[in-house]
C-alpha positions as CSV (number, residue, x, y, z in Angstrom):
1,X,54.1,114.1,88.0
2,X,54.7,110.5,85.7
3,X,58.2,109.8,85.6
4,X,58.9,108.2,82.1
5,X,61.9,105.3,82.1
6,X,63.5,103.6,79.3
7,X,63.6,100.1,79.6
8,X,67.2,98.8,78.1
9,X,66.4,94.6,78.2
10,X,69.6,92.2,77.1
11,X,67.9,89.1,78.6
12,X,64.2,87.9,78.1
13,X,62.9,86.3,80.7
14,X,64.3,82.4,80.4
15,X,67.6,84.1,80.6
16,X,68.2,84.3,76.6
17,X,70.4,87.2,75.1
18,X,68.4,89.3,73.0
19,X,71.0,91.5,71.8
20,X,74.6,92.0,72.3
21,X,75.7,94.9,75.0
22,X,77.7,97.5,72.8
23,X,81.0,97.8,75.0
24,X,84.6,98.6,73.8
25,X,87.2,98.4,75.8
26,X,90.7,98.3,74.7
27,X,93.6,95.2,75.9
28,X,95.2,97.6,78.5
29,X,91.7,98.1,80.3
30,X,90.5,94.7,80.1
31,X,94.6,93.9,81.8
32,X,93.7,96.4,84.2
33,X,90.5,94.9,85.1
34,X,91.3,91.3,85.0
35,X,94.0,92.5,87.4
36,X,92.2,94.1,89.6
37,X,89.3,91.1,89.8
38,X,92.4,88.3,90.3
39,X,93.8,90.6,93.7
40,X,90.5,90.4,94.8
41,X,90.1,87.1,94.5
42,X,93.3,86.3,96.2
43,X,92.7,89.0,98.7
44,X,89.4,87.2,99.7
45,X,91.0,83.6,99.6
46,X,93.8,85.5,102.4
47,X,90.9,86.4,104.3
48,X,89.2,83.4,104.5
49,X,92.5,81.5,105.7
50,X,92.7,84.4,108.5
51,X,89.2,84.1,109.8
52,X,89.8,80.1,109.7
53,X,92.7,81.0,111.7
54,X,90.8,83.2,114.4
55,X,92.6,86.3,113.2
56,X,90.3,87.6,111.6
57,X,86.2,88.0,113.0
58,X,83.3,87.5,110.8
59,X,84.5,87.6,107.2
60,X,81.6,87.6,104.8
61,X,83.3,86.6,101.8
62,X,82.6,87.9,98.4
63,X,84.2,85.3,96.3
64,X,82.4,84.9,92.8
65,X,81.4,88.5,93.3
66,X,84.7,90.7,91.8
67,X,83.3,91.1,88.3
68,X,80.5,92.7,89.4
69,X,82.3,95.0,91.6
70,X,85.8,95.6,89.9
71,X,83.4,96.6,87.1
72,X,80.8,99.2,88.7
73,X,83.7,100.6,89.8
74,X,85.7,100.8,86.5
75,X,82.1,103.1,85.3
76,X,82.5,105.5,88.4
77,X,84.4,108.8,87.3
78,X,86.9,110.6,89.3
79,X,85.7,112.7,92.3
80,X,82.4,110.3,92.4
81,X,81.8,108.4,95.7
82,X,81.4,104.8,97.1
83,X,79.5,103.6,99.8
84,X,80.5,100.0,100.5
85,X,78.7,97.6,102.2
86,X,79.0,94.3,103.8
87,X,80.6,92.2,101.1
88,X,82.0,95.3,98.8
89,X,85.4,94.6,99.6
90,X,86.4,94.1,96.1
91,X,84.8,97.4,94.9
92,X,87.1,98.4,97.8
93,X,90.3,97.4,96.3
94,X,89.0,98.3,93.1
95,X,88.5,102.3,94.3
96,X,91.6,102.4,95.2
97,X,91.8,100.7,99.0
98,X,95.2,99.0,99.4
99,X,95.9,95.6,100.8
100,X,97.3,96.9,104.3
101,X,94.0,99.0,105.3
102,X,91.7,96.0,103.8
103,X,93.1,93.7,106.2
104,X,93.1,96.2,109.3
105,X,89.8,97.0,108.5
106,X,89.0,93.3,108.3
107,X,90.6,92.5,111.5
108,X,88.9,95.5,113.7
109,X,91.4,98.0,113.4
110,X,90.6,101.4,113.9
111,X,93.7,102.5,111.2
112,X,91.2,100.1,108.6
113,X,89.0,102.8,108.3
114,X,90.3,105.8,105.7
């Protein structure tokens, strides 16, 4: 059995846009999103400063990363699933994961884990 993709290309290959991604998105979702990516990024910033501090273990930081995440999960419907991993912490926060499990879960914790 052949298994037939399309091929949707917005880049050629020295990194030029070939065409324009069709995606509208009114103010109060791009608020929303911009929201979510700046706690992220502050989250991440807090984390750092912990591990610095010993309170923390390994912290692989995903600083640079929260657009990426915040916006995979902005396309994921309700009742769909996430599997984070390693540096997914802002998808995290983005799913719905508050601030107080993050850091628990960060720091060892077995109450960090929902």
């Amino acid at each position: 059995m052949r298994i037939q993709l399309k091929v949707i290309q917005f880049l050629d290959e020295s990194g030029n846009l070939m065409r324009a991604a069709k995606v509208e998105l009114t103010d109060e979702q791009l608020i929303r999103l911009y929201k979510k990516m700046l706690l992220a990024r502050l989250y991440d910033e807090r984390a750092i400063r912990l591990q610095r501090q010993g309170r923390i273990g390994t912290y692989p930081s995903f600083g640079g990363h929260e657009a990426a995440q915040v916006g995979s999960v902005f396309a994921l419907k309700q009742g769909d699933w996430l599997f984070p991993y390693g540096r997914d912490l802002a998808a995290c926060l983005a799913f719905g994961m508050d601030i107080k499990h993050a850091l628990l879960y960060a720091m060892g914790h077995k109450e960090g884990v929902l």
